[in-house]
Structure formats: C-alpha cells, structure tokens
LOGU-280845 format. One record per residue (C-alpha): x, z, y. Coordinates in nm, 3 decimals. Layout:
<atoms>
(atom (X Z Y))
...
</atoms>
This chain:
<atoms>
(atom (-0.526 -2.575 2.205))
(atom (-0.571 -2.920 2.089))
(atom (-0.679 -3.021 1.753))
(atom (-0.328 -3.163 1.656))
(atom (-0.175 -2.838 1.715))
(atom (-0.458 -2.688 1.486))
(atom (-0.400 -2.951 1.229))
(atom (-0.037 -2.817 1.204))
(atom (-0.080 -2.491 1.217))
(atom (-0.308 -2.550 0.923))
(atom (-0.061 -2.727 0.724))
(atom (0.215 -2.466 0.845))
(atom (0.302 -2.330 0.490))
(atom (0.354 -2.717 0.377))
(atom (0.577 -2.796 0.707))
(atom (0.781 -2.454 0.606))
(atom (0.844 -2.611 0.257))
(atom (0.963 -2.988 0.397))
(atom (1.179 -2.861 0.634))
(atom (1.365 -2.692 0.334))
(atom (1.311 -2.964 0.125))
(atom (1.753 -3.030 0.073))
(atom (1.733 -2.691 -0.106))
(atom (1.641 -2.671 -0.509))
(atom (1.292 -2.572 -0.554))
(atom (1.183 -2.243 -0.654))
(atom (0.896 -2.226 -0.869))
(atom (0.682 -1.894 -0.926))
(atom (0.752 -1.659 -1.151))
(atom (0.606 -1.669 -1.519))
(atom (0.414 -1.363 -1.586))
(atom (0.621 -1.068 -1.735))
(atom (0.547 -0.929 -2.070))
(atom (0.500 -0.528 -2.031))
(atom (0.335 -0.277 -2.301))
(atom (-0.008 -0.211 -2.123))
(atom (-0.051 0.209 -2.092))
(atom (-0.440 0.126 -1.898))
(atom (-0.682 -0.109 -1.919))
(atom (-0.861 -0.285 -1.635))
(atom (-1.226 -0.296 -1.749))
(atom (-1.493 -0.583 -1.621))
(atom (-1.796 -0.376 -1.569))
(atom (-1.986 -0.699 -1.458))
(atom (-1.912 -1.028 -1.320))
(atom (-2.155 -1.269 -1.178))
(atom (-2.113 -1.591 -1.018))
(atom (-2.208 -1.676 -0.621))
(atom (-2.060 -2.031 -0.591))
(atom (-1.719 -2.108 -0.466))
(atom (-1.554 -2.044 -0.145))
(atom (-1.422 -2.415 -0.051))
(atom (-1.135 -2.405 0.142))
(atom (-1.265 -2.105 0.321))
(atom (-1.119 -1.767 0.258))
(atom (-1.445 -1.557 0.178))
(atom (-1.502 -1.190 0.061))
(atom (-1.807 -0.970 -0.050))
(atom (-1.897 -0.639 0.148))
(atom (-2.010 -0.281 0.013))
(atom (-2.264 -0.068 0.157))
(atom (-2.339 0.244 0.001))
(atom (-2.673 0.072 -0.126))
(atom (-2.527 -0.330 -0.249))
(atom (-2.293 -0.537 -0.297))
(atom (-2.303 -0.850 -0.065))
(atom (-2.155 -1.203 -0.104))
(atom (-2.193 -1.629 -0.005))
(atom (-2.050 -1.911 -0.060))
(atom (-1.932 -2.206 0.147))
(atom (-2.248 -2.369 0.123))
(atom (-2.464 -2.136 0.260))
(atom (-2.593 -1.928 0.036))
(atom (-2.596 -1.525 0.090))
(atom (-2.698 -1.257 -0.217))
(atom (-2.748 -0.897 -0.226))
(atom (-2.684 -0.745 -0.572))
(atom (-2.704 -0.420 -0.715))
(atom (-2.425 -0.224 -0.691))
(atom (-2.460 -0.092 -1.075))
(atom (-2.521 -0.447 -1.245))
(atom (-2.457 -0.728 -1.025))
(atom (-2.774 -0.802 -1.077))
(atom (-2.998 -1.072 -0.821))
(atom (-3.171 -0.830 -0.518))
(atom (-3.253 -1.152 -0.289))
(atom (-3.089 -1.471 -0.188))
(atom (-3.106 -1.632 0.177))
(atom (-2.999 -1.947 0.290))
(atom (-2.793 -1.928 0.587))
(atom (-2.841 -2.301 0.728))
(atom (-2.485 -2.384 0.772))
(atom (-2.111 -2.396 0.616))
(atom (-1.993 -2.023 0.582))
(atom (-1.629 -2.000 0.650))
(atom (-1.664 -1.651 0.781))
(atom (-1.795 -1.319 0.540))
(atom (-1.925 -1.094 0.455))
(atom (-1.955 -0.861 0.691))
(atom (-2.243 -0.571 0.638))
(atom (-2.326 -0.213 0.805))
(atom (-2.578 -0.061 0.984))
(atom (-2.875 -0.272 0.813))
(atom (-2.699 -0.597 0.896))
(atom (-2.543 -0.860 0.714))
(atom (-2.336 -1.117 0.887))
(atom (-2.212 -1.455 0.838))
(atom (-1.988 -1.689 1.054))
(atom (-1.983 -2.093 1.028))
(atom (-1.701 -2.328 1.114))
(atom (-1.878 -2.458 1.431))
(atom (-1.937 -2.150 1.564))
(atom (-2.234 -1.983 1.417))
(atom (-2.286 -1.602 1.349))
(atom (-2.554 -1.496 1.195))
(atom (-2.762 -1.163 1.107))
(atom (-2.991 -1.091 0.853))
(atom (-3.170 -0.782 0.715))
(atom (-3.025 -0.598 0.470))
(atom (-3.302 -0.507 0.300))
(atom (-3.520 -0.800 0.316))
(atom (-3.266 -1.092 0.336))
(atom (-3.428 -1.218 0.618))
(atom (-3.264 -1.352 0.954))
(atom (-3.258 -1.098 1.253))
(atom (-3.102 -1.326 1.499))
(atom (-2.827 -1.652 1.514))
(atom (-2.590 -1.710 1.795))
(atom (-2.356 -1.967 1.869))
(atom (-1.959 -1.783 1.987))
(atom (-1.663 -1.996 2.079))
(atom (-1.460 -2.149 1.763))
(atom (-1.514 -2.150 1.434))
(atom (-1.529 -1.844 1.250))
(atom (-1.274 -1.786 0.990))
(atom (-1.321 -1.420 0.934))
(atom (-1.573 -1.166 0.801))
(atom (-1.762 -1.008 1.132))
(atom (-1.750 -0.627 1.128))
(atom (-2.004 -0.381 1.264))
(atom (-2.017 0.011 1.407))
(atom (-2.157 0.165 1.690))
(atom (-2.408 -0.070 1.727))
(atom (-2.148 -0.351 1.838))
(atom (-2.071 -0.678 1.596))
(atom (-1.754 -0.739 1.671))
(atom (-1.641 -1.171 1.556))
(atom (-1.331 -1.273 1.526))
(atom (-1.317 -1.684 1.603))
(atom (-1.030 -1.973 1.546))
(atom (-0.922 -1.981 1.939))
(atom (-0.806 -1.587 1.903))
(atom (-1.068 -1.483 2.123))
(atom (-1.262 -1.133 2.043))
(atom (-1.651 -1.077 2.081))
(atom (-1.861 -0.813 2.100))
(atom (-2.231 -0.868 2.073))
(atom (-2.497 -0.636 2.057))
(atom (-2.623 -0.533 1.676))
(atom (-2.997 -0.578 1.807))
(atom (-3.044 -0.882 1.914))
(atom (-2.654 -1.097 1.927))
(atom (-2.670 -1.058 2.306))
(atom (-2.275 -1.078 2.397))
(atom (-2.134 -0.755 2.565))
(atom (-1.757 -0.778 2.591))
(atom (-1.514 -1.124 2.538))
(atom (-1.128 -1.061 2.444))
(atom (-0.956 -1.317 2.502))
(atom (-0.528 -1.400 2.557))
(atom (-0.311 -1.693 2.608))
(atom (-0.144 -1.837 2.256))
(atom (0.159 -2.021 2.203))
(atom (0.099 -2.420 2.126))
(atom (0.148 -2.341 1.726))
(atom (-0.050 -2.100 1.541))
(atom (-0.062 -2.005 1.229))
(atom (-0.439 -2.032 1.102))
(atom (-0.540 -1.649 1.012))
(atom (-0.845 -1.532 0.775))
(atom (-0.767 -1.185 0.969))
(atom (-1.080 -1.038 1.104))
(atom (-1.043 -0.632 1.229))
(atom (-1.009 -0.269 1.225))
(atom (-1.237 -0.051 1.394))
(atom (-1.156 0.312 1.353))
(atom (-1.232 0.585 1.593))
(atom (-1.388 0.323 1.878))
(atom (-1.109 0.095 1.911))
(atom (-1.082 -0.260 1.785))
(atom (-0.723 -0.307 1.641))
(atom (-0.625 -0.667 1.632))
(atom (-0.298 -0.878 1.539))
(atom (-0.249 -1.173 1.731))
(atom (0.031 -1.482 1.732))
(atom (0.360 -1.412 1.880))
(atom (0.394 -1.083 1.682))
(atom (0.132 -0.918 1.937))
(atom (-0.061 -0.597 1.786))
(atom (-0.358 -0.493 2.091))
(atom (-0.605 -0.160 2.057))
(atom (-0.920 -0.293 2.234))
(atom (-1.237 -0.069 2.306))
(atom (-1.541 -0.171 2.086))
(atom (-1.755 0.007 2.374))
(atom (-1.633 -0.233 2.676))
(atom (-1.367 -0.491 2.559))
(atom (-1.127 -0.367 2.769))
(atom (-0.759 -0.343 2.635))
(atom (-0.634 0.041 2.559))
(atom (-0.293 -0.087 2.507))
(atom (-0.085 -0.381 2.370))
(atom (0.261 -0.376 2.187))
(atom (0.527 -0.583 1.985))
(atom (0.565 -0.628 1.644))
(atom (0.785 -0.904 1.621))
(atom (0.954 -1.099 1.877))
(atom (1.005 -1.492 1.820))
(atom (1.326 -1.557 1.705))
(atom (1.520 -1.928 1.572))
(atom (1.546 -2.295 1.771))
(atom (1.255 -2.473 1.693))
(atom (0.854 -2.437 1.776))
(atom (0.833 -2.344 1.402))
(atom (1.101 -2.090 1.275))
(atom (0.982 -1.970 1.624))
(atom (0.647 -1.861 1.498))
(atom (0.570 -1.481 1.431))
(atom (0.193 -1.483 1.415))
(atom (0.032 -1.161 1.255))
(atom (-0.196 -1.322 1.011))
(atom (-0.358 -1.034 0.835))
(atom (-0.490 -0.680 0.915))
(atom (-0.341 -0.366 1.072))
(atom (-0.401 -0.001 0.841))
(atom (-0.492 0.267 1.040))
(atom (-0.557 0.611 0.978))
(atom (-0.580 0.889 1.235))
(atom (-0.218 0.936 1.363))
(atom (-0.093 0.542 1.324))
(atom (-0.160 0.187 1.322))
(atom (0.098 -0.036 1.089))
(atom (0.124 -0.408 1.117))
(atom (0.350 -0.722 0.959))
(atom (0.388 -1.009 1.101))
(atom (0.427 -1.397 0.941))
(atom (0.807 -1.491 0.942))
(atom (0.843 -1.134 1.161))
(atom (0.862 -0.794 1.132))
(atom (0.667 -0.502 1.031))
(atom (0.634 -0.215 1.297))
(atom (0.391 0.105 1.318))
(atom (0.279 0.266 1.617))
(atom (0.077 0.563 1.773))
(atom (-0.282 0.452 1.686))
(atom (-0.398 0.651 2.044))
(atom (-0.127 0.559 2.279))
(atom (0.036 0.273 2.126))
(atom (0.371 0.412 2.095))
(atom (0.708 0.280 1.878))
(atom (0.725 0.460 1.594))
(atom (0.985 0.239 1.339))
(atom (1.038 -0.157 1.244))
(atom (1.128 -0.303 0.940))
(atom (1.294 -0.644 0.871))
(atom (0.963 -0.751 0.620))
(atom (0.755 -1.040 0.700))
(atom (0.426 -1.126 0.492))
(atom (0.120 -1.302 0.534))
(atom (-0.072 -1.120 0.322))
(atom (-0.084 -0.795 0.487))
(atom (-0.093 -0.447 0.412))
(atom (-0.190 -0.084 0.241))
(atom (-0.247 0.257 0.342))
(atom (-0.267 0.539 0.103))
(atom (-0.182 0.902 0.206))
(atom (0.176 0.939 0.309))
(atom (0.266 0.578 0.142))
(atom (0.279 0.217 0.216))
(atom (0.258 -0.079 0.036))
(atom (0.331 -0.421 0.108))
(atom (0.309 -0.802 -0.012))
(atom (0.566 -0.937 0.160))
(atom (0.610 -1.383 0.196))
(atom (0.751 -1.417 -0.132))
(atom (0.498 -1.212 -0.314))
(atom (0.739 -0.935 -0.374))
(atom (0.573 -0.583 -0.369))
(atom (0.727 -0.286 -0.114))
(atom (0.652 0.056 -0.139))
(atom (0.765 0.218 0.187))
(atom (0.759 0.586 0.331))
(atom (0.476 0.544 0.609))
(atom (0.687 0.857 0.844))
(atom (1.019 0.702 0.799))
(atom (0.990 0.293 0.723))
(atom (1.239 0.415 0.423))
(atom (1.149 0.196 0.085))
(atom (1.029 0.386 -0.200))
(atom (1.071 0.114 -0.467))
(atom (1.047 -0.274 -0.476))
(atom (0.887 -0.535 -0.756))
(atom (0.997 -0.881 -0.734))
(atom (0.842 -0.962 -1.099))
(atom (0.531 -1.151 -0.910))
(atom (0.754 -1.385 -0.698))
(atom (0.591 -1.680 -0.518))
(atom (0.258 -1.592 -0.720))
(atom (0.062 -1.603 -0.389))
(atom (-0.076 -1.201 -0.434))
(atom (-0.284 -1.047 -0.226))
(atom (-0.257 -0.746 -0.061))
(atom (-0.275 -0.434 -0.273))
(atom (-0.554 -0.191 -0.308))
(atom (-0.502 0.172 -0.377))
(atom (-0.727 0.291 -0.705))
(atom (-0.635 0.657 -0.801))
(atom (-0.278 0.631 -0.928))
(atom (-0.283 0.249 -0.947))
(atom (-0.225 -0.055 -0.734))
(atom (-0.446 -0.364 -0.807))
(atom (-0.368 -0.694 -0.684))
(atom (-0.456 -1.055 -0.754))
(atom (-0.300 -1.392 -0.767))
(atom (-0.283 -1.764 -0.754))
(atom (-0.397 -1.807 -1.070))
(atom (-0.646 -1.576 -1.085))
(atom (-0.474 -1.307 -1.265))
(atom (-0.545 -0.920 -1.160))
(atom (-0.285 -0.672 -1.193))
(atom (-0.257 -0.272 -1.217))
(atom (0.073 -0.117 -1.133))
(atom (0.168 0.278 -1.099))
(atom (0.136 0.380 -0.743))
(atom (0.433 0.566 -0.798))
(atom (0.704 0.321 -0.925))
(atom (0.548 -0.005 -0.928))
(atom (0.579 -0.072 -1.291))
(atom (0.315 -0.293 -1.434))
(atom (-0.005 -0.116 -1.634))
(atom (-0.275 -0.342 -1.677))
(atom (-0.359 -0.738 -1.668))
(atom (-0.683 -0.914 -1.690))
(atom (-0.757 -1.259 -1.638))
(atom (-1.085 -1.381 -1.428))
(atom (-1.235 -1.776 -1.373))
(atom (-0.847 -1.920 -1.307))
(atom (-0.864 -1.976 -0.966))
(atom (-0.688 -1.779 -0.724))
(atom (-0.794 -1.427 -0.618))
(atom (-0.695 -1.467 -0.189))
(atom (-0.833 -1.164 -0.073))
(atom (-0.717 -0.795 -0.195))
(atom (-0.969 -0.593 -0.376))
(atom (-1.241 -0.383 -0.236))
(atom (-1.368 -0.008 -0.308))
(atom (-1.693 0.015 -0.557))
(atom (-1.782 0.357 -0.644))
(atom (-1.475 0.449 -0.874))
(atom (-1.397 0.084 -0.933))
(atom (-1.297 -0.207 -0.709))
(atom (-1.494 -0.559 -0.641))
(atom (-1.315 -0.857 -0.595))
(atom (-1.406 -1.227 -0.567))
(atom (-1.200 -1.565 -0.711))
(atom (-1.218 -1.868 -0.497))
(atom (-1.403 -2.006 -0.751))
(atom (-1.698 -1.806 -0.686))
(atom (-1.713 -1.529 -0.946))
(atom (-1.775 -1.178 -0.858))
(atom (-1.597 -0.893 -1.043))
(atom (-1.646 -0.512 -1.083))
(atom (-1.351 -0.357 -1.248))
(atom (-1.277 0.008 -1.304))
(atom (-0.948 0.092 -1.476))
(atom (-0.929 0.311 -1.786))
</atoms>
C-alpha cells in the first residue's frame, strides 16, 4: 500500500463528512437529563500521561493494573489503589498497548517495535522489530504473542524470547480504513476482522487459516462508499463468533466451523458486546442496539447519545457502561437501555470501552487519566 492511500484512509471519517458536505450538518446530541436510580463511583483515578493520537488502553492481570503513554512510558499499579508498583521506559513512541499475560507485558511502536518486559520487575525481556507500525494492544496465551500491525498482517512470536513462529498475511483493497482492532483468542484460534468485510479464524499454534467468511460485501460506485472494513473486534463465546463491519453489516457465525448463522443491516466502528444470550452494539451514529444473539432480532434501541463518538459497551452486572467524546461515562439498564448513572472524568474523550476490575471496570481518557469505577 502506498503512503497516500494510508494518508486517506486515515482521514477517512473527514472524506465521509465532505462528500456530504450539500447536506445540513448534524451536530451531536446534548446530554439528556434522566433521574439517576445508581451511582457510578471513582474508586481511584491516577494519571499515566496522554495517549497522542494513538488509541491506547490499560490491561488487567489478576495481580495489576497496567498502562503507557505515547511517549514511552509503561506503569504497573496496584490493582486496589492505583498506586505506583514500577515504571519502565520503553525507548520509543507507543501507539500499540497494553497487552499483559503470562508474566509479560507488551508494547508496540509506530515503526514497528514490540516489546516485552517482566511483569514483575518492569524490566525488558526482549524487543523485536515486525512489519508496520503497531496500532493495537499485542495479546498473549499459550505461550504465543500474537501483534497485530498497520499492513493487516498477523504475527505470532514466541513468548520466550520474540522469535517469530507463524506470519498471517492477505491481500487488501487500495483504501483502508485505519483500525485500533487488535484480537480474540479463545479456545486456540486467533479471530480477526479484516477490510472488505472479511472475518478469518486463524490457529495461534501454526498460523494457518481454520476458515474465512463474509461479513459484509462492498456495496456503492466509488472506492469510498465501497469500503466495508471491520475496524473493531469480534465477541466470541463457545458456540459463536459475531462481527460488524464499518459502513457494512453485522453477521455471526459458528465459532468452530465458520458457518452463517444471521446478518443484520448495522454498521459501526466501534464494535461490539457479548453478555449471555444478549448483544449489544454501538452502531456509526453512536446509537445503542440491544439484539437477541440466537435470532439477530432487536431487543431495544437508544438513540439519546447520537454522534457522541461512544465506545463500545461493557457489561457490569445489570448495567451497560460506555464512554464518550467528551469524556463522559454512562450506566444504562442492561435490560431496556434507559440511562442510570453519569460521571464526568478529565474531558477528553474516553475511545476505548471499559475493562473488567474485580467488581468494577477500568477505563482510560485520551488524556491520560486512569479510572476505577464500581457502580452502586
């Protein structure tokens, strides 16, 4: 790919917005008044440094809490506090992270780097160089780090030492939408969304492809309404693997064989969420989907966050949090939708949905700040 097709699939979401430029502008929605029935409680908050234009994330182990910024710097904290464990320097931009497991931590730079350091210590375990920048957070299991870089392509390098065992790699169409999406590993296989609406089961052990299957086909007349990239991550669970796809579809298949099971007309760049027999979904205008996970059928729909930028949901007990643009995080009944909760954070935007923390959730602002929340 050449670097002017990167450079517009960078600006995609601005080239979307010019080519409708003859229609009246659409601003997002003001934030609805509601009578709270919860409250979303900060348990601590501590700030890392900001993410830059890089979309970063912390990780959870069942020991720490891990998280860096774009210039370099990685923590550990306690899970309990937030308090300071160690800091390491990484030596280069991060752009990629966090990714932890198995006593690793792991970093990825924008020209390529992917690092490894020691969980407990803080110290580097080994630094490789892979093929593109990386723009996701590397995940681990089975003894195989598994990177995600810029060009699409998939590695697998060994946990020990960063010596490369398996390379995925596929052809991509001259526009691409640039993704933050990194992967799922469940039950050995590597499940992956691609551009062109492509959703591929890979094996972490070997590389090779298990099977490979349609979301969303391409569909309008130019390179650009032609684009139906998946730019955020499948949910899996045991009997299927769900996926949405930018200016697509969203379809679920047999996680094992890779077979059809239902499609929906709902595109999103945000992704989606998996809880028991339900789910949930952010779709391109911000406007939140419950749908029946067997059928496809929609449960119930909120459109009071329009063009707010949210993330994708995260499943807390009987609760959905989510963040937004301006930094705003919000607790709705699983059930209905209905809003419960608000809290503010730093007021810049939350990109990235909220993680698990014992009871609670962790999320991080693009600002930098780190936040453990627990809803009462």
């Amino acid at each position: 790919m050449t670097m002017n097709s990167r450079f517009v699939a960078a600006l995609l979401p601005v080239l979307l917005v010019a080519c409708s430029s003859d229609k009246p502008k659409i601003e997002p929605n003001k934030l609805v008044e509601f009578k709270p029935s919860a409250r979303i409680e900060v348990l601590w908050s501590v700030d890392v440094g900001a993410a830059g234009q890089s979309v970063l994330s912390p990780a959870v182990t069942r020991e720490a809490v891990f998280a860096a910024n774009a210039k370099g710097q990685l923590v550990r904290l306690d899970r309990n506090s937030g308090k300071e464990v160690w800091s390491s320097e990484c030596g280069f931009a991060v752009t990629g992270g966090v990714g932890a497991g198995e006593g690793l931590v792991l970093v990825g730079g924008e020209k390529g780097e992917l690092a490894a350091f020691d969980e407990d210590s803080g110290k580097l375990k080994w630094q490789v160089k892979v093929s593109s920048d990386v723009l996701s957070a590397p995940k681990v299991a089975d003894g195989v780090v598994v990177v995600r870089t810029g060009n699409q392509r998939i590695t697998g390098l060994s946990a020990k030492d960063g010596g490369r065992l398996w390379l995925y790699e596929r052809a991509t169409p001259t526009l691409i939408v640039r993704s933050h999406a990194s992967v799922v590993i469940r039950n050995g296989l590597v499940y992956a969304g691609f551009a062109a609406g492509k959703l591929a089961a890979i094996s972490l052990k070997n590389g090779v492809v298990v099977w490979e299957s349609s979301v969303s086909q391409p569909r309008g007349n130019t390179e650009l309404e032609r684009i139906s990239d998946i730019t955020s991550l499948p949910v899996v669970d045991n009997a299927q693997v769900c996926a949405v796809a930018f200016q697509g579809r969203l379809a679920c298949f047999d996680a094992v064989q890779g077979g059809a099971l239902w499609t929906r007309d709902i595109a999103s760049d945000k992704g989606l969420a998996l809880s028991g027999k339900t789910l949930y979904v952010a779709d391109s205008d911000s406007n939140l989907v419950a749908l029946d996970k067997n059928s496809g059928a929609t449960l119930w729909k909120n459109n009071q966050l329009l063009l707010r930028k949210a993330t994708a949901v995260y499943p807390l007990g009987d609760y959905l949090l989510l963040g937004d643009f301006e930094g705003y995080l919000h607790a709705l009944k699983s059930d209905d939708g209905s809003f419960v909760a608000r809290s503010s954070t730093d007021g810049s935007a939350i990109q990235v949905a909220p993680l698990t923390l014992g009871n609670g959730a962790l999320l991080q602002t693009s600002g930098g700040k780190l936040y453990s929340v627990a809803i009462n």
